[in-house]
N, C-alpha and C positions, 0 to 999 in steps of 0.2 A: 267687891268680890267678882269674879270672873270663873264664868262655868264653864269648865270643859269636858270634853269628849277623849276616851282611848284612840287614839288616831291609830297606831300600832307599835307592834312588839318586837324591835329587829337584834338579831343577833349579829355583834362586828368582831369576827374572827381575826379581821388583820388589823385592829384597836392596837395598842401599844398596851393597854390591860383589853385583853377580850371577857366581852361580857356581853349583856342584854341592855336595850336601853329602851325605855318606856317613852313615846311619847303621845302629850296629851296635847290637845287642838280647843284652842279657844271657839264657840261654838260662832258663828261667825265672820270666822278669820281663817280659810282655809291654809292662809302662806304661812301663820303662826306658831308653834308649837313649841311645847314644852319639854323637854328631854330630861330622864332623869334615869339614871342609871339603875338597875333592881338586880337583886339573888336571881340565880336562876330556879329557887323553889317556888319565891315570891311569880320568878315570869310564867312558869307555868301554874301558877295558881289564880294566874291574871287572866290569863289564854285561858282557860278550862271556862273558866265566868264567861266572859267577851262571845266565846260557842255554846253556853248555856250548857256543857254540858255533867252531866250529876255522874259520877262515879258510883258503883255499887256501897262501896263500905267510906266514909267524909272521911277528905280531908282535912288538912289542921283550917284552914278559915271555913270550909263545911259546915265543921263543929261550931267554929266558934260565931258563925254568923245563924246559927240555930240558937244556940247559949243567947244571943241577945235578943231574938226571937220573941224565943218561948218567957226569960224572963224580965224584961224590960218591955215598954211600948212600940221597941222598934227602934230603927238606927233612921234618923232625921236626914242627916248630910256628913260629908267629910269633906273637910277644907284642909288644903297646903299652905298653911300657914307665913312659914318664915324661913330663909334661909341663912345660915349661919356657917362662916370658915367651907364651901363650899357642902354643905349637910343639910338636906329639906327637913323640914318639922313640919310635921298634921298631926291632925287630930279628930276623933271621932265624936258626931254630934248624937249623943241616945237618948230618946225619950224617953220620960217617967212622968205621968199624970203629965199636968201642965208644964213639967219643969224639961231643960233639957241640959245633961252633962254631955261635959268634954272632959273626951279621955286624950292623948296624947298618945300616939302613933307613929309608927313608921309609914312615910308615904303609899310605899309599894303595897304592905299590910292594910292601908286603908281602904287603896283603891281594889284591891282585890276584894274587901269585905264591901265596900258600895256596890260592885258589878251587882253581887250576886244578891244583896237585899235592893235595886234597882233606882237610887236614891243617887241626888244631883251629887257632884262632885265639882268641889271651887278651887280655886287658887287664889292666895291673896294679889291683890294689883300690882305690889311693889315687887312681888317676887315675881310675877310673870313680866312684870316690864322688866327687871332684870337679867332674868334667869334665859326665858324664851328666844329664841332663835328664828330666821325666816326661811322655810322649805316651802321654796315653789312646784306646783305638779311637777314639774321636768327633772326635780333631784336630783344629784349622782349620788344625793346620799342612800338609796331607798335603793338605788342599780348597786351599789358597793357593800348592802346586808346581803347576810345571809336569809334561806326565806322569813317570812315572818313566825312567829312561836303559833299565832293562829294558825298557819296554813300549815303545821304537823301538827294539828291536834290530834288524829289519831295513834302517831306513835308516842307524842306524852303521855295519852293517857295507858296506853300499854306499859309505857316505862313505870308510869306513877304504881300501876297494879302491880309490877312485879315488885317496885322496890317496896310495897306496902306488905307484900307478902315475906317478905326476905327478911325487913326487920321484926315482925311476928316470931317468925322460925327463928331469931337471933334472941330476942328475949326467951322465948319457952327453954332454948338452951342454954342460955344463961341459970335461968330458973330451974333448971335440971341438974347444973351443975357439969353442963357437959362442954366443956369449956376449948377442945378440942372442936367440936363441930361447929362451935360460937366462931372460933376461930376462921375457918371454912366460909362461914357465910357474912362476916363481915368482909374481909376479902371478896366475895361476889359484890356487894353492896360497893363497895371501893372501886370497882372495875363497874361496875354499874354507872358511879357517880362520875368518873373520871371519863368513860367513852360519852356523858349526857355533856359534859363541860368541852370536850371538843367537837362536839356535831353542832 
């Protein structure tokens, strides 16, 4: 196994699919890295950890890296397992007494719940000798992102607060029955989600 490090989070607009692409850095091996493409709920849920920073009311791995918290021993490690038809496989190592389960994971899910419980993060050998790629300091890949998802974490996390509040007010309405104003703010939500996917 081979342990890496979040190198960073860069957004490529002029991609032929634009998206976010994660890459991790064998500890090490500065020229090395592993790129893996993530959601952008997932990038900002990576970014939010990476800055340490706690939102008032948890997010969805928030939650769910307090759920393994409070009821298990603790989250061990998360390893990237395997790759398959171009598709990473991890999985999460949790403690329980002496024993430790693996759960199976989505990469990006993983490493976003390692950041924030502070636990190494592997890659199997075969898939980083594979998978990984050679980025020297000098890049054009790093000059041809957009900034990194870290270096606006304060307007993620503004975004994250509004859209957090939005869908709230979209269920109450639901739950009211008022399916006109549901209407209304899923529409904000959508224009929400569509101006986050082009910046």
């Amino acid at each position: 196994m081979i342990e890496v490090i979040v190198k960073n989070i860069l957004f490529f607009a002029q991609a032929a699919t634009p998206g976010y692409t994660l890459f991790l850095q064998a500890r090490g091996d500065e020229e090395r890295s592993l790129p893996i493409v993530v959601g952008q709920f997932e990038a900002q849920a990576i970014a939010l950890a990476l800055e340490q920073i706690r939102l008032e009311r948890p997010m969805t791995h928030d939650l769910l890296s307090t759920v393994i918290a409070h009821m298990t021993d603790g989250l061990d490690s998360v390893i990237i397992k395997s790759l398959r038809e171009g598709t990473f496989f991890a999985e999460l190592n949790v403690r329980n007494g002496a024993e430790i389960h693996s759960l199976d994971a989505r990469p990006s899910d993983a490493i976003a719940l390692a950041l924030r419980a502070r636990v190494p993060i592997r890659v199997s050998k075969e898939v980083f000798d594979e998978a990984s790629i050679r980025i020297p300091a000098t890049s054009k890949l790093v000059s041809d992102s957009e900034p990194s998802l870290a270096e606006n974490v304060n307007e993620i996390t503004r975004r994250a607060e509004i859209q957090f509040d939005l869908e709230k007010e979209l269920r109450e309405a639901v739950m009211q029955e008022n399916y006109e104003l549901a209407a209304i703010i899923r529409d904000k939500i959508q224009i929400l989600t569509s101006s986050e996917s082009r910046s």
